[in-house]
N, C-alpha and C positions, 0 to 999 in steps of 0.2 A: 981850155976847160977851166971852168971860174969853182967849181966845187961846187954844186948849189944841189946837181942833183945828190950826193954825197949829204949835202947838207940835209934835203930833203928821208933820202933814208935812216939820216940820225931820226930825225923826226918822228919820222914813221916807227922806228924801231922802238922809242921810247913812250908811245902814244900806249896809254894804258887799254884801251880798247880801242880796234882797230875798224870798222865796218864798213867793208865791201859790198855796194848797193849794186844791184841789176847786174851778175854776172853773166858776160854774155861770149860773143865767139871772140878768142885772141888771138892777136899776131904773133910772131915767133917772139917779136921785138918785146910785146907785152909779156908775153910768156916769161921771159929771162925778167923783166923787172918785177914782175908776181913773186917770181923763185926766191930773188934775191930778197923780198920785203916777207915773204913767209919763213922763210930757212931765218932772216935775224929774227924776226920774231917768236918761232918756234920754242915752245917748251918756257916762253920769257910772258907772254903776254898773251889777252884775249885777242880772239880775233873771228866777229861775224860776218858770215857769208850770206847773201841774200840774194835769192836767184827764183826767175819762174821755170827752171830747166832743173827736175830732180837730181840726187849726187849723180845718180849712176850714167847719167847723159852731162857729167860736165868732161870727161876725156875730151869727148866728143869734139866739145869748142875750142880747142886747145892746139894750135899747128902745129906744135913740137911734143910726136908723140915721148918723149924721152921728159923732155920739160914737164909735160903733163905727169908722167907718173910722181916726178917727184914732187912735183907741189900739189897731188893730192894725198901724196902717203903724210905729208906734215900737215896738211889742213884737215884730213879724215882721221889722223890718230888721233886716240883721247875725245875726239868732238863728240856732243850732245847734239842730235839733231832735233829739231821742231818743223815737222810738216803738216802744213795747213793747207 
């Protein structure tokens, strides 16, 4: 392991706004790395979602129901939504 993906979530972590285009159905595998880049950024940074599937159908996409509740209670706290 060379550290890159490590390297990657500094990155991520410190990206002043973060935007997440076209959220669509996840793997478990995505799921844990969603988790991990939401929970550091939580409460630290922006972070837009952008999705054609409303909040309340994004569980839905998510194959770790357990993974899912927690990266939507830190992505749906405090959020401003804009639906168009």
């Amino acid at each position: 392991m060379d550290g890159s993906w490590l390297n990657q979530l500094r990155f991520l972590q410190k990206t002043v706004v973060l935007i997440l285009d076209d959220l669509e159905p996840l793997t478990n595998q995505q799921c844990n790395d969603l988790l991990e880049i939401v929970e550091d950024r939580y409460e630290q940074s922006s972070t837009i979602v952008i999705s054609q599937f409303p909040v309340d159908k994004w569980y839905g996409l998510m194959e770790n129901p357990t993974t899912a509740n927690a990266i939507l209670d830190r992505l749906v706290h405090n959020a401003h939504r804009l639906v168009l």
